[in-house]
C-alpha positions in Angstrom: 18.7 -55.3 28.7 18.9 -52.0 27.5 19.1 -50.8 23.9 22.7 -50.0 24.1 24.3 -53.6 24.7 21.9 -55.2 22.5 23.5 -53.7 19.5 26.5 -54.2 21.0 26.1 -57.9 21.2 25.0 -57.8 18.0 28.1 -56.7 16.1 31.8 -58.5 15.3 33.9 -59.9 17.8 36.6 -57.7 16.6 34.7 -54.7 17.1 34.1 -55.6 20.6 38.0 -56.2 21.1 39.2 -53.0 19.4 36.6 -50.6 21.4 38.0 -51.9 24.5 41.8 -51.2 23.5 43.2 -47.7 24.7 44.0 -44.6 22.3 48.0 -45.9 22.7 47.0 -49.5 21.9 45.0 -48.2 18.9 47.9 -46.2 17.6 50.1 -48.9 18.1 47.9 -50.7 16.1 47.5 -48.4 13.3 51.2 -47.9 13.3 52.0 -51.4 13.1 49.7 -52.0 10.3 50.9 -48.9 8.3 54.4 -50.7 8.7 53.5 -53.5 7.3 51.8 -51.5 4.0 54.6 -49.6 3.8 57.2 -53.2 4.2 55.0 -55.2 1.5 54.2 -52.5 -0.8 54.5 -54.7 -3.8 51.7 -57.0 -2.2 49.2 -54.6 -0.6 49.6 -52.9 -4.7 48.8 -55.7 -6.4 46.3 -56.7 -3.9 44.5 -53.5 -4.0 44.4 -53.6 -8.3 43.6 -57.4 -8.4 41.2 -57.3 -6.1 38.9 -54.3 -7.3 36.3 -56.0 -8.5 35.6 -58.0 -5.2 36.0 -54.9 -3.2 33.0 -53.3 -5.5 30.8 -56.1 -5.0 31.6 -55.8 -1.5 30.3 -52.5 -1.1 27.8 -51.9 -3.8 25.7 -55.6 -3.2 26.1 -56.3 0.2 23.3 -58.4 1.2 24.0 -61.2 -2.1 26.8 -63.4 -0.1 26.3 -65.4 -2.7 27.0 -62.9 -5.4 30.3 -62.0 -3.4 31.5 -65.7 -2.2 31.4 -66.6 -6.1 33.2 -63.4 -7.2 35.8 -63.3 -4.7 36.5 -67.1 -5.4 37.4 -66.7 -9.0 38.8 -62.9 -8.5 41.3 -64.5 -6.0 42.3 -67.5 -8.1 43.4 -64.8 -10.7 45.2 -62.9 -8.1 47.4 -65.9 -6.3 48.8 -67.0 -9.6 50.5 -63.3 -9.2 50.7 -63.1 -5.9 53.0 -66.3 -6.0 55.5 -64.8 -8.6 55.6 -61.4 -6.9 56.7 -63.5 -3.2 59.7 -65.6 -4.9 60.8 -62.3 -6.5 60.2 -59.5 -3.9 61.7 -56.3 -4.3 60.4 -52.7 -4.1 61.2 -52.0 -7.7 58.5 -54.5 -8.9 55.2 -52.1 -8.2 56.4 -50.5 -11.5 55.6 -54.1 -13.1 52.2 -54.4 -11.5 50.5 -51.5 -12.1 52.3 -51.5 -16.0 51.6 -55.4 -17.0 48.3 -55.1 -18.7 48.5 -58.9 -19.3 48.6 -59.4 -15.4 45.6 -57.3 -14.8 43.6 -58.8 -17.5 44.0 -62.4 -16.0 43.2 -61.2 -12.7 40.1 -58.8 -13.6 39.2 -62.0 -16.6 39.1 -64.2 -13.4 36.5 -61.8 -11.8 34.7 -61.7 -14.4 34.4 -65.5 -15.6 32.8 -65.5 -11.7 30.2 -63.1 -12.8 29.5 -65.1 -15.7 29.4 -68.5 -13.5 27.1 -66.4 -11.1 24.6 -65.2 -13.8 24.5 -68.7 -16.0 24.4 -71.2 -13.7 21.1 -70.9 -12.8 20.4 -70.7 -16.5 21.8 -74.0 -16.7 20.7 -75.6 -13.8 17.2 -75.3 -15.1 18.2 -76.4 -18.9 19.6 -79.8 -17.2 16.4 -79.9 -15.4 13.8 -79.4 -18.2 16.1 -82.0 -20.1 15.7 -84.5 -17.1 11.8 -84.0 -16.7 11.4 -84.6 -20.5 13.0 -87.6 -20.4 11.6 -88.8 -17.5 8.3 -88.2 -19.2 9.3 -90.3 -22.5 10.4 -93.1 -19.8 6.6 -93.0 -18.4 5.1 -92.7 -22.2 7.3 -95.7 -23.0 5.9 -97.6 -19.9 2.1 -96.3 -20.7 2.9 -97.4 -24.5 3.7 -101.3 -23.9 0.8 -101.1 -21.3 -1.5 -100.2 -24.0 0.1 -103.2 -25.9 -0.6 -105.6 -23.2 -3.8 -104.5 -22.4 -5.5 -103.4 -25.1 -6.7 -99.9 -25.9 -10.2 -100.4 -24.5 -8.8 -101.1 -20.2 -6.3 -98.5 -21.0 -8.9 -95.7 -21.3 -9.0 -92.0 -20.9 -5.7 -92.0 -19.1 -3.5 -92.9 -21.8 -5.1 -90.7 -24.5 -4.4 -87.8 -22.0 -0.7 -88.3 -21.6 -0.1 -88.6 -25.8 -1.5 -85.3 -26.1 0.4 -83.9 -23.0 3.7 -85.4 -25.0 3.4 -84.0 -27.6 
């Protein structure tokens, strides 16, 4: 297999598709889509604004999926609440409202950025819930070694025991 279809078979199915379309297919295409910006104007604008932020993670960090999935998720939350509201009342005269409602965009952008502050923390507090599990699975096992000493006697106990009070403490 040559070099060619390799990277070929490699890419998107749509890419595939859309090579093998003709120049009037393609500018069919475009012109369809073009339509339907210029038909749902009100949507594509508040698409474009409430969406920023997921758009820039998309092209400045694109190997972090993670980074992107988490961002996106939040970022589009903010945006349906919108996006709902904008569908029962479309009209053309509303992208004056969008790109004017400061309140809109700052519920929408807020969104995006309580992602970034789920993405960043939660590893912070995964490993806080961790360290707070571990210490007191270690006070479980002190407690155990404890009323084995008491059983026992400090003498069968040993070396052992001595080395997990100091360890505690």
């Amino acid at each position: 297999m040559n070099q060619k279809n390799s990277k070929i078979n490699k890419g998107p199915q749509f890419a595939k598709a859309y090579k093998n379309l003709s120049f009037l297919q393609k500018f069919l295409l475009f012109a369809l889509l073009i339509f339907l910006i210029f038909i749902s104007f009100p949507i594509v604008l508040l698409l474009i604004f409430g969406l920023l932020p997921t758009i820039t993670i998309m092209y400045t960090d694109r190997q972090n999926y993670d980074k992107q999935l988490i961002i996106g998720c939040f970022n589009i939350s903010g945006v349906f609440f919108y996006l709902f509201g904008l569908l029962s009342k479309f009209s053309l005269g509303l992208t004056n409202n969008i790109a004017d409602n400061i309140f809109m965009l700052i519920v929408m952008l807020g969104c995006a950025a309580i992602g970034v502050l789920v993405y960043s923390e939660l590893p912070n507090l995964y490993a806080y819930f961790y360290k707070i599990s571990a210490q007191k699975r270690i006070e479980r096992i002190d407690a155990k070694l404890n009323k084995l000493r008491e059983e026992w006697g400090d003498d069968i106990a040993g070396s052992s025991l001595e080395l997990s009070d100091n360890t505690s403490k």
